[in-house]
Every structure is written in structure tokens, then in C-alpha cells.
GUGUVEX-985569 format. One line per 10 residues: number of its first residue (from 0); their letters; for each residue z, y, x of N, C-alpha, C. Coordinates in steps of 0.05 Angstrom, whole numbers, padded with zeros to 5 digits. Atoms other than C-alpha are relative to their C-alpha. Layout:
BEGIN
NUM> A> Z Y X Z Y X Z Y X ~ ...
This chain:
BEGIN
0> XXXXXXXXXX> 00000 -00024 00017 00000 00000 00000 00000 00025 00018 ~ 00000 -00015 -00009 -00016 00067 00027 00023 00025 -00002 ~ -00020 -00019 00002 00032 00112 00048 00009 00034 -00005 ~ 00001 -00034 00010 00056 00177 00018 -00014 00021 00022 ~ 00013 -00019 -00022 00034 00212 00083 -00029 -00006 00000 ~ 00020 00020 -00001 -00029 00176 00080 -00022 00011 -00019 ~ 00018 -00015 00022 -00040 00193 00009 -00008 00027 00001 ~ 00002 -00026 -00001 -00031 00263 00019 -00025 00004 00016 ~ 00027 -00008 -00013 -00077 00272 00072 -00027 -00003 -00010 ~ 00028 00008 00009 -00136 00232 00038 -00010 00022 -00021
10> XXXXXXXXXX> 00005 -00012 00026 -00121 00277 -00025 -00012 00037 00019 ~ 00008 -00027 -00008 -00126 00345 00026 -00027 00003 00012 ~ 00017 -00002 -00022 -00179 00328 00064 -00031 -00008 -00019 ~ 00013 00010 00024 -00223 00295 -00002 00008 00017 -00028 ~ -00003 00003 00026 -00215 00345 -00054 -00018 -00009 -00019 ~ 00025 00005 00025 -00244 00320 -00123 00000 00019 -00016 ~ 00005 -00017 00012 -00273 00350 -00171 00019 00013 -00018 ~ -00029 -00005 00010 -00210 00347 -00218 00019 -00016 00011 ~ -00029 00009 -00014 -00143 00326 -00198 00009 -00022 -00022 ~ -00008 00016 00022 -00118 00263 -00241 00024 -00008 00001
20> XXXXXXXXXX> -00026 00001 00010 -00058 00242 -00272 00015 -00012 00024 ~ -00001 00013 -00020 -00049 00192 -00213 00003 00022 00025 ~ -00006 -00023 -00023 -00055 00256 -00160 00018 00013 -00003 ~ -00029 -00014 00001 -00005 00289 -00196 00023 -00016 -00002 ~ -00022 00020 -00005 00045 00232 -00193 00009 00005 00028 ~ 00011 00007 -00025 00024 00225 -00124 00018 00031 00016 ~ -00005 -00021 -00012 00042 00304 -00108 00029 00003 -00010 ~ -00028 -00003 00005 00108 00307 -00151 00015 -00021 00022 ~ -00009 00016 00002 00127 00247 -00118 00010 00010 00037 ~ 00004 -00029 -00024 00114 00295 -00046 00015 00013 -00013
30> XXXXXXXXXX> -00022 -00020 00007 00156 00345 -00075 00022 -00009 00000 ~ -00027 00019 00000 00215 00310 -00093 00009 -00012 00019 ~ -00019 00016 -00026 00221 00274 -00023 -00002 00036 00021 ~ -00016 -00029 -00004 00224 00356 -00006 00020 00020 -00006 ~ -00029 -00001 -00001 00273 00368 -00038 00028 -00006 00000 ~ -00020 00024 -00012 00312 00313 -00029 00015 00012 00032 ~ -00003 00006 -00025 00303 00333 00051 -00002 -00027 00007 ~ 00007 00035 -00019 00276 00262 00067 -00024 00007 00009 ~ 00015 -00016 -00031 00212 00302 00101 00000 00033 -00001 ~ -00016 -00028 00001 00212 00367 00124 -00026 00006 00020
40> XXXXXXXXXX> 00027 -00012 -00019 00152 00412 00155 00000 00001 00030 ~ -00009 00014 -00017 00186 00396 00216 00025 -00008 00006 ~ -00024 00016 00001 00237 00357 00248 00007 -00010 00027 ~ -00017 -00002 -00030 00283 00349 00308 -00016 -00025 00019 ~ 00019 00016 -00015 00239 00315 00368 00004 -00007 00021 ~ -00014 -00005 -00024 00282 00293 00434 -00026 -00001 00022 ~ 00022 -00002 -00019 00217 00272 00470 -00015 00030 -00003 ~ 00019 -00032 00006 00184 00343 00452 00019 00020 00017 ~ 00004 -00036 -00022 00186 00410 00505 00031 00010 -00015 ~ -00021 -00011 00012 00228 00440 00457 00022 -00006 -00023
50> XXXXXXXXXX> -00046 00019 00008 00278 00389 00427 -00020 00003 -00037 ~ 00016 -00006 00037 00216 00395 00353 -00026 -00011 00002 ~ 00027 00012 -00003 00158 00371 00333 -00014 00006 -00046 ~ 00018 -00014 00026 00110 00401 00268 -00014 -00028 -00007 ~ 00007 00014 00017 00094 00349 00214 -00028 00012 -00020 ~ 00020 -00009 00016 00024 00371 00197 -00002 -00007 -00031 ~ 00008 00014 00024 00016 00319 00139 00019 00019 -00021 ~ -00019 -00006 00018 00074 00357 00106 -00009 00030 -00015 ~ 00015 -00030 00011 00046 00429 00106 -00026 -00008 -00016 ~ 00020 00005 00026 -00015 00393 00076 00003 -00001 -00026
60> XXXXXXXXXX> -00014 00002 00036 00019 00373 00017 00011 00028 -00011 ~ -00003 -00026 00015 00044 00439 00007 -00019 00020 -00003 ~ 00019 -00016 00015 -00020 00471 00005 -00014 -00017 -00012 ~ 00013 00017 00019 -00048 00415 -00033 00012 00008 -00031 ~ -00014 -00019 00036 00006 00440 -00094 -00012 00018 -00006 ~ 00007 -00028 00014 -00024 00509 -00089 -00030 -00005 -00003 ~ 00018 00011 00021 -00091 00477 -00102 -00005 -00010 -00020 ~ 00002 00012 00027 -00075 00433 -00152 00010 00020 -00025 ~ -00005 -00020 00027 -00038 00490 -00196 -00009 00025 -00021 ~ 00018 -00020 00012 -00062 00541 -00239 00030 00017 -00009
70> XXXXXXXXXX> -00027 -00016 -00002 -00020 00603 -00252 00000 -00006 -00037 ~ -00007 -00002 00024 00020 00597 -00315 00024 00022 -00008 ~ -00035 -00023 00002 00082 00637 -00346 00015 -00020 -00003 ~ -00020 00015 -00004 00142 00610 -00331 00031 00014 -00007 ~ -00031 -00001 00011 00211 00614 -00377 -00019 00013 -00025 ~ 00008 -00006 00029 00208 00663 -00432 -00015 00026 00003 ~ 00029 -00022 -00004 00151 00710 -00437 -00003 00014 -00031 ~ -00002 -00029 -00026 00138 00775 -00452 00033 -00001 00009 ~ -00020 -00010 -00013 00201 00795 -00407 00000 00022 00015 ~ -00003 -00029 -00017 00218 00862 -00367 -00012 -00010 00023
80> XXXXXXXXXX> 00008 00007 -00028 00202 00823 -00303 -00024 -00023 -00007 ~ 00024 00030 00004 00131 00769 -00316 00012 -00009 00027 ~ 00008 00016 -00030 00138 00707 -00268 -00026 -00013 -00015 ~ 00033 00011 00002 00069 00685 -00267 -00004 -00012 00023 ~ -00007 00017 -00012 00071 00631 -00216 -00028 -00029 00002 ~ 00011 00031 00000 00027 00564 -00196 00019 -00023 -00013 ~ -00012 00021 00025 00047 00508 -00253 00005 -00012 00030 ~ -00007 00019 -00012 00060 00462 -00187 00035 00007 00012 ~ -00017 -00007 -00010 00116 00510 -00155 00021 00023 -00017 ~ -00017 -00020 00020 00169 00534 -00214 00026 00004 00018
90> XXXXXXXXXX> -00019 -00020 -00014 00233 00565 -00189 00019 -00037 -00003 ~ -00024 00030 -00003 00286 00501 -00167 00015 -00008 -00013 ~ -00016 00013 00017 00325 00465 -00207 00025 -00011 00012 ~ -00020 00006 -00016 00394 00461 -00189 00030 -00001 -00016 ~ -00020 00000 00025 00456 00439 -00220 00034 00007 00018 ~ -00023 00002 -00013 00531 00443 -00202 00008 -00021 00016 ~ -00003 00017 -00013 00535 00377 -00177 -00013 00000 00030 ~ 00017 -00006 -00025 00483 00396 -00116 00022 00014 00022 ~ -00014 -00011 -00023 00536 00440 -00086 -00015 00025 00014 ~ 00002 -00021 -00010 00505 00495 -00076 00012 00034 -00022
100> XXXXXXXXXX> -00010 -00030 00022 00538 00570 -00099 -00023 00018 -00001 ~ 00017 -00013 00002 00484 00607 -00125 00004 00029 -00017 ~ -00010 -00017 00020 00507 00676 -00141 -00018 00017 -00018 ~ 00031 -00009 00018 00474 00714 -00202 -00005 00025 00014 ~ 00008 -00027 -00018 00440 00777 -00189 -00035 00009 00010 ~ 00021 -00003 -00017 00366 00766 -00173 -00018 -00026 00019 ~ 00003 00017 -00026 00361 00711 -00126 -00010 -00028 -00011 ~ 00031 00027 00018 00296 00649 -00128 00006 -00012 00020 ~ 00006 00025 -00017 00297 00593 -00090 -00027 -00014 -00007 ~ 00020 00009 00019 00226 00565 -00106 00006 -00035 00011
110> XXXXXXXXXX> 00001 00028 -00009 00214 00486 -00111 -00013 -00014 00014 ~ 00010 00010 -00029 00194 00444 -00055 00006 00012 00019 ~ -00027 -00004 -00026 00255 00464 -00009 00020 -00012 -00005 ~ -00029 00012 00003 00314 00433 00007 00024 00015 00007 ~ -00019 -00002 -00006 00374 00462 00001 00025 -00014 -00004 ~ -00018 00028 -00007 00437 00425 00024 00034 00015 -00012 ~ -00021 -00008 00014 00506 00429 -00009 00019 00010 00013 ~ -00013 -00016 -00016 00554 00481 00011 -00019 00029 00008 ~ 00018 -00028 -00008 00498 00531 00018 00011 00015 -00025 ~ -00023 -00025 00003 00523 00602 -00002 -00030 00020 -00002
120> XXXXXXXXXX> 00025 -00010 00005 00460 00641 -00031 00013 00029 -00016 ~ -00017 -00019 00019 00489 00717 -00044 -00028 00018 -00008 ~ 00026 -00015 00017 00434 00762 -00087 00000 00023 00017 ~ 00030 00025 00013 00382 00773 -00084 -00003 -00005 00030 ~ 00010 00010 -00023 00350 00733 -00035 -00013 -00016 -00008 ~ 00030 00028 00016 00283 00683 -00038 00010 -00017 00026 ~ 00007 00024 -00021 00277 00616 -00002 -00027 -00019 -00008 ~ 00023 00001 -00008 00210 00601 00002 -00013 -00041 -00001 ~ -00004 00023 -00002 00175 00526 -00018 -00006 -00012 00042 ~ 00005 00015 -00027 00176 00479 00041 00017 00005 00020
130> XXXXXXXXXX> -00025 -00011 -00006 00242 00513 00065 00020 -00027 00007 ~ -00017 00014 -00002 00299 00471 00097 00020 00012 00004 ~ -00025 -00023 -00002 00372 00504 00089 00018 -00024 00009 ~ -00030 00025 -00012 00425 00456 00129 00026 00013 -00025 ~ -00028 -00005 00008 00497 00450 00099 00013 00015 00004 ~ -00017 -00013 -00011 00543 00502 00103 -00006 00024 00008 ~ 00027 -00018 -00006 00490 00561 00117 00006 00014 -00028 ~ 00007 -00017 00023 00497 00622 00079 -00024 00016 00006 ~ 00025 -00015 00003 00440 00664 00061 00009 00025 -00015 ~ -00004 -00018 00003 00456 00739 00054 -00014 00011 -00021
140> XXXXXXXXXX> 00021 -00025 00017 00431 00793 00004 -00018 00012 00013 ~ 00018 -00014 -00014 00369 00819 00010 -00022 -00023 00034 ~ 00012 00014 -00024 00354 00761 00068 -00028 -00020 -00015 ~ 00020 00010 00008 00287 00723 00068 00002 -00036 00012 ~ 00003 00029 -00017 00281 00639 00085 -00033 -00001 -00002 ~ 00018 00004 00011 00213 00636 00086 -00014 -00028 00007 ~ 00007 00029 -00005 00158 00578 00085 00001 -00017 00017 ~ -00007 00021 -00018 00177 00513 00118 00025 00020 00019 ~ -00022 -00014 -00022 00223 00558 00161 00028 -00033 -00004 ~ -00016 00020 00000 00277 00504 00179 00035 00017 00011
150> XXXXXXXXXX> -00019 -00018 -00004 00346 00531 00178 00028 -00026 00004 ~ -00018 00025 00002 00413 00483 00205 00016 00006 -00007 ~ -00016 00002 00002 00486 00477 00193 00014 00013 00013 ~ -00032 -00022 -00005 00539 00528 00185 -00012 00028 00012 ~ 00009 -00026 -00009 00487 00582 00195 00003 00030 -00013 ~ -00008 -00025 00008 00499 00656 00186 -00034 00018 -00011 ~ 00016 -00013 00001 00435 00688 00150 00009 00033 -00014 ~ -00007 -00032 00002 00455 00762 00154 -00013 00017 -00023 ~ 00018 -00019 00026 00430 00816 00097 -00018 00015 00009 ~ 00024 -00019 -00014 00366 00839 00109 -00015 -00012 00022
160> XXXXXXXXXX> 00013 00016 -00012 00346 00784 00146 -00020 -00017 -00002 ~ 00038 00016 00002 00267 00758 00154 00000 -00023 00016 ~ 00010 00028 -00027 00262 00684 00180 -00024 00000 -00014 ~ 00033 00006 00015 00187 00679 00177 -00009 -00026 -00004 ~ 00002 00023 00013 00150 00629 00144 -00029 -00006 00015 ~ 00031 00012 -00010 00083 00591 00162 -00007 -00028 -00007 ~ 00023 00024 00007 00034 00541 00123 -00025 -00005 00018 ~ 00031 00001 -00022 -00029 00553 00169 -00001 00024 00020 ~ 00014 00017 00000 -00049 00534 00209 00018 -00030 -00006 ~ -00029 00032 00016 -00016 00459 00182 00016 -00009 00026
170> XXXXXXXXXX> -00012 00016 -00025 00002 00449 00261 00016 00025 00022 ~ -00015 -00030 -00012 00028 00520 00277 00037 -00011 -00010 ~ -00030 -00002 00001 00107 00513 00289 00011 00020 -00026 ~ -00023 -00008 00017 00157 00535 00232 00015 00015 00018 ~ -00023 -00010 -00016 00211 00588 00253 00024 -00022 00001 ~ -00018 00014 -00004 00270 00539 00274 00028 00016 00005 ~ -00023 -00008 -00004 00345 00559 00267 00014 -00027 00000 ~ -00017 00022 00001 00384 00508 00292 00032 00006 00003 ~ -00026 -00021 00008 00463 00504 00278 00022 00018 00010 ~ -00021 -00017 -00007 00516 00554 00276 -00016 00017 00018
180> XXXXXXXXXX> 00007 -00021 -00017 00468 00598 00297 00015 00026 -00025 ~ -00002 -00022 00017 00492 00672 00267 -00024 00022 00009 ~ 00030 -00014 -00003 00430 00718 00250 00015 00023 -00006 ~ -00006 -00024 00015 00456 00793 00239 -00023 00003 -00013 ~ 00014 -00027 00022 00425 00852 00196 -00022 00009 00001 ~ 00034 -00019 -00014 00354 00873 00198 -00006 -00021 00024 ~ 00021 00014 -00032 00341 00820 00247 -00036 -00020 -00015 ~ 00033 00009 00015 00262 00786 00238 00001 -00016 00023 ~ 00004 00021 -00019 00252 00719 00272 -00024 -00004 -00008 ~ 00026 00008 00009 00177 00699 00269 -00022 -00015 00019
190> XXXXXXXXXX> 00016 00002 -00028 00117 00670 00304 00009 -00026 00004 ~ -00010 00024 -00014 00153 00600 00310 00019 00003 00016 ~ -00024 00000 -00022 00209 00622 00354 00017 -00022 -00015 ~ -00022 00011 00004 00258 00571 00359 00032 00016 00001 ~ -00023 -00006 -00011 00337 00586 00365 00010 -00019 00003 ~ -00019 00026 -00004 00374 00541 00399 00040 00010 -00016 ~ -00036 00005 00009 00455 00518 00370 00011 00027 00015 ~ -00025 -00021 -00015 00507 00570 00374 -00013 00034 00003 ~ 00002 -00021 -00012 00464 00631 00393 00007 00024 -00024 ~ -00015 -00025 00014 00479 00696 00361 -00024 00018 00013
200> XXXXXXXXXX> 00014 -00023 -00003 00430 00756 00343 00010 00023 -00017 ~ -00010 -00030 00011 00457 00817 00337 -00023 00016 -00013 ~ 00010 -00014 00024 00436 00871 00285 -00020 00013 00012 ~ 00022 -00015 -00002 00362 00887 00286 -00012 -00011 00018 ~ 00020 00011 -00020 00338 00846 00333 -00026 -00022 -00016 ~ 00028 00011 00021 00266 00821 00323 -00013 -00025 00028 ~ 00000 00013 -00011 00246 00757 00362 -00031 -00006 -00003 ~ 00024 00024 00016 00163 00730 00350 -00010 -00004 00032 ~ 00011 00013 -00028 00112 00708 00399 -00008 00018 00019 ~ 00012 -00015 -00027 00095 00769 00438 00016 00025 00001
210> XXXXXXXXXX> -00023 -00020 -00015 00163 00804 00455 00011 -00029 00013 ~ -00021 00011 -00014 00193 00773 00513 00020 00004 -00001 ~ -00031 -00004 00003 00267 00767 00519 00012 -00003 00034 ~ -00011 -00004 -00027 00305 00785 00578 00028 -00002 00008 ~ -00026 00017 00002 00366 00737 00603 00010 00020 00029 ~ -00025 -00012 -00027 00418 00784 00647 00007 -00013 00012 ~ -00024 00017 -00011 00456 00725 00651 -00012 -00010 00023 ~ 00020 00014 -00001 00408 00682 00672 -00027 00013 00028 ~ 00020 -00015 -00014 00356 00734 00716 -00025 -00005 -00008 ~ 00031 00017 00008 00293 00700 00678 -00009 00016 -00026
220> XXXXXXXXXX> 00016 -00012 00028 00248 00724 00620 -00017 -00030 -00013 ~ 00014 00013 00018 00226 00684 00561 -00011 00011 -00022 ~ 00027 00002 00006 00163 00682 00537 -00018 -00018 -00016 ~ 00013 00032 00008 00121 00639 00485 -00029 -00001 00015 ~ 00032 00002 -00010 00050 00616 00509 -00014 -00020 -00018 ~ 00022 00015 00018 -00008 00583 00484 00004 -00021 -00003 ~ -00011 00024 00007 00024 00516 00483 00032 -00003 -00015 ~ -00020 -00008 00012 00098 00538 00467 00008 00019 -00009 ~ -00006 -00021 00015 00131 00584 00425 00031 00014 00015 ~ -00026 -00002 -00024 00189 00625 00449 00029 -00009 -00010
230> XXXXXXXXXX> -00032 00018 00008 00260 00588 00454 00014 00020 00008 ~ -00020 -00017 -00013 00317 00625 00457 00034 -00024 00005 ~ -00016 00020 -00014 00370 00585 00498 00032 -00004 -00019 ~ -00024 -00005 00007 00437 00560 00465 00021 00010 00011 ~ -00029 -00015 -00009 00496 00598 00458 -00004 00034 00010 ~ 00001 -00028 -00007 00456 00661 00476 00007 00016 -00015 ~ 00001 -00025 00017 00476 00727 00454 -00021 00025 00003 ~ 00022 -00017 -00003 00416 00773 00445 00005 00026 -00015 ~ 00002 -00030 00015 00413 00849 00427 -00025 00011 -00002 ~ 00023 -00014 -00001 00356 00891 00416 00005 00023 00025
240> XXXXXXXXXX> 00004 -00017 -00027 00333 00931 00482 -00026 00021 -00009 ~ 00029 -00016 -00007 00272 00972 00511 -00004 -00001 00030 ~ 00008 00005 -00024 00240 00966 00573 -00020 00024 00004 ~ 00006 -00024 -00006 00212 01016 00608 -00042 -00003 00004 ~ 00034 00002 00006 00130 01024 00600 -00017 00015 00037 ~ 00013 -00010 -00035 00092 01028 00684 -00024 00020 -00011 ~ 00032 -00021 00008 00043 01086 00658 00009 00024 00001 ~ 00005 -00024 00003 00032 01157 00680 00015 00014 -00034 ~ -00005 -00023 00025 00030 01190 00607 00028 -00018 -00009 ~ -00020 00008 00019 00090 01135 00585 00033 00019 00009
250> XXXXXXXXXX> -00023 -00013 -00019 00138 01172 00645 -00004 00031 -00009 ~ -00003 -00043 00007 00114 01246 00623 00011 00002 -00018 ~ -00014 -00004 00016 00135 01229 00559 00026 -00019 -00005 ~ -00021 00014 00008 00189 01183 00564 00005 -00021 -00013 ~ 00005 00030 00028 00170 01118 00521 00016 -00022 00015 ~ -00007 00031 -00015 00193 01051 00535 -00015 -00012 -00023 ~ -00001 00010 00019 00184 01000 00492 00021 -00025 -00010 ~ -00019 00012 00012 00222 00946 00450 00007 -00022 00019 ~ -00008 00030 -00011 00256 00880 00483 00028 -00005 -00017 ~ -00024 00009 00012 00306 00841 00460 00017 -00014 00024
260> XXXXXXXXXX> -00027 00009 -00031 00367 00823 00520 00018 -00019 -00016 ~ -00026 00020 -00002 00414 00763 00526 00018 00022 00020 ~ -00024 -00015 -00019 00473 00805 00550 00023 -00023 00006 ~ -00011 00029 -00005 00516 00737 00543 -00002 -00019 -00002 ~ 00004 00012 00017 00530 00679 00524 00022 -00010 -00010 ~ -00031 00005 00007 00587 00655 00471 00016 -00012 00011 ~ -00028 00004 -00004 00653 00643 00489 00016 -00009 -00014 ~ -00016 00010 00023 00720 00628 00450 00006 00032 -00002 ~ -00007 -00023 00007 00728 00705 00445 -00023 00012 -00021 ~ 00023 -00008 00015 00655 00714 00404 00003 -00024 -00019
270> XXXXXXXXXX> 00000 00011 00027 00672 00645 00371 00010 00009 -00018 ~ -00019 -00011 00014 00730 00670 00346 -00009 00029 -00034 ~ 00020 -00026 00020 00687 00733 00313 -00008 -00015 -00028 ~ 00015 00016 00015 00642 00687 00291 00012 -00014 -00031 ~ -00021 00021 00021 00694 00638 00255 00013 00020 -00033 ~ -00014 -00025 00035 00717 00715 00199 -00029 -00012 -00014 ~ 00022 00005 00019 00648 00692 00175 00012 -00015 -00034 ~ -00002 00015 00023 00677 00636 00140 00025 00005 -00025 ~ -00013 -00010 00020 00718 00668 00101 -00009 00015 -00024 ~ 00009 -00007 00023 00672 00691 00060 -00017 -00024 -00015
280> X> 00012 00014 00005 00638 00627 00040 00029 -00016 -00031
């Protein structure tokens, strides 16, 4: 018997003319092991560069949904706010038993993401399908999870916080937050950056593939390239910088431009910080 990964692909790669009752079995049946979290757009990889590894077949299936759907209205219509939506991806279904606190106010989770119990969702805020939210992981007001973005355990998503998202290309890296990382305020992760466990980004810092980051600690600069994306090392603490711009007109007038600095890395004096978090959960 062919396997769900299997099917999927044949169905992305062969569309037909219409989609049959059998394809849509076939795609709920893909959904549901996404929100379950039994696959995930990617997923922890010890043989892999950077400790991950991107599950093409998976992003297929999720733009295979937004083929197969047609926009419908969804709940009760007319309303002050229309959702008008793809029939494949309605807003999540989630009960008390799941364990997750979902406070009112605004705030979508769409379906085909997993969020894991103990997650702490304060309004408004979206989480995005194809989304993975670890245990324990709050998600701020105003903060973004976006597509496939993979998010771990006991993480801090700050208010006003953009983890970017990415369907295509189907083999382009997801942003990765792995756990007990804490994200401040205004920060924007994108581009596939990873974060390694533990690290800490202070407020406003913006991380993607073409700002390097500059380790004090450390004396080194990281950088993504055309094969990797950029890692930021565990346990680091990063701030937003500026670096100074080698050009005539940049020195007459004074410019630099942006970087983001590891000034440390945690301790039991920054865990400690860290640890008032949970007091709000």
C-alpha cells in the first residue's frame, strides 16, 4: 500500500482535472497527522550540518490543500469582520482537553499546525498552517508563528514578534526555534535562520539570511550561504548593533549599518531573568 508521503507527492506532482472524494480523504488524512505533530515541515536531523533537515513531501501537501480549496465563508456570515478563507484551511479546532490557553481577543490559529499542550496564546496573534508550537511556549500579543516555522519547548515568543514562515520553495528551510529559546519585542527571525536551545534575542533584533551576526565572545562572524542558513549558537545572547559602513560618502555622513552582536552567552544570572517569564503562563 502506498504511503501517505508517497500519495501526496503523486497527487502534487499529477494534478487531475478534478480532485475526488478519495484525494480528499487522502489530504484530510495529511492534515490531521499535522496536527497531531506526527510530521512536521521539518524535523530534528543529528546527521545534518545544522542538527535539521526540510521534509519537502510535507510542504507539498500543504500547498496541495491550497489547490484543492476554493474560498468559502466561514462561521456566520454577513459579520463586521468576513473570513473568506480556502474550504481546505478553516481556523483550528481546539477543545479544553488539548491544553492549550487560548485567550479571547482576536487571536487564529489556522488548521494544519500543531500546537502542543501548555501553549499560552495571548491576543491577538496568528499561527500560521504547517506551524509547529512545542509545549510550554507562549506566543505573545501581536506576535506572528508563521508557515511551517517550527517553534520548541518552553519558548518565549515576545509581542510583536515575526517568526517567518516559508512554503516555497518545498526544500527552502523553515525558521527553527529550538527550546527555551526567549524571542523579545519587535524581534523578526526569517530566511531560515535557525536558533539554537537557550539563546536569547533581545528587543528588536532582526536575524535573516543576509545580516551577519557578530560573536564578541567568540571573535567570529556568522553568516548563512548558499548551502546553509544562518545558526545562531546556543545559549547566545544577541542584541541589535551597527557596524560601521568602509565608504567615503558613508564617513562624511556618518552611517553605519545594522548587525545584530552576541554580547554573551547565558548564565544562572540571565537564567534566572529568564525563569519571571513563567510566571505569567
Amino acid at each position: 500500500m502506498p504511503s501517505l508521503a508517497s500519495l501526496i507527492e503523486d497527487l502534487f506532482d499529477h494534478s487531475p482535472e478534478a480532485y475526488s472524494e478519495e484525494h480528499r480523504r487522502t489530504f484530510q488524512k495529511f492534515k490531521h497527522a499535522l496536527n497531531s505533530g506526527e510530521i512536521r515541515a521539518a524535523e530534528p536531523r543529528a546527521d545534518s550540518a545544522n542538527g535539521w533537515r526540510v521534509n519537502a513531501w510535507v510542504k507539498k501537501g500543504i500547498l496541495l490543500g491550497f489547490r484543492m480549496g476554493s474560498i468559502v465563508e466561514m462561521g456566520s456570515y454577513p459579520t463586521a469582520q468576513p473570513f473568506l478563507d480556502k474550504s481546505t484551511y478553516p481556523v483550528k479546532t481546539l477543545h479544553v482537553n488539548d491544553g492549550v490557553r487560548l485567550v479571547p481577543g482576536g487571536s487564529s490559529i489556522r488548521d494544519g499546525s500543531f500546537v502542543a499542550r501548555g501553549v499560552v496564546c495571548m491576543p491577538p496573534m496568528f499561527i500560521n498552517v504547517g506551524a509547529y508550537v512545542d509545549e510550554g511556549t507562549m506566543v505573545d500579543s501581536h506576535a506572528l508563528i508563521g508557515s511551517c516555522a517550527q517553534v520548541g519547548k518552553s519558548c518565549h515568543i515576545s509581542a510583536g514578534a515575526q517568526i517567518g514562515g516559508v512554503i516555497e520553495p518545498v526544500g527552502a528551510m523553515p525558521v527553527i526555534i529550538e527550546d527555551h529559546v526567549m524571542v523579545g519585542g519587535n524581534c523578526g527571525v526569517y530566511e531560515g535562520t535557525i536558533v539554537k536551545k537557550r539563546a536569547v534575542l533581545g528587543t528588536g533584533t532582526i536575524l535573516n539570511g543576509s545580516t551577519p551576526v557578530y560573536d564578541l565572545v567568540r571573535d567570529t562572524v556568522y553568516a548563512a550561504t548558499d548551502d546553509e542558513p544562518l545558526v545562531i549558537p546556543e545559549r547566545a545572547i544577541v542584541v541589535p548593533g551597527a557596524r560601521q559602513i568602509k565608504h567615503p560618502a558613508a564617513a562624511k555622513w556618518g552611517l553605519s549599518l545594522y548587525a545584530a552582536v552576541i554580547v554573551k552567552y547565558r548564565d544562572a544570572k540571565t537564567d534566572s531573568r529568564v525563569r519571571l517569564e513563567e510566571f505569567l503562563r
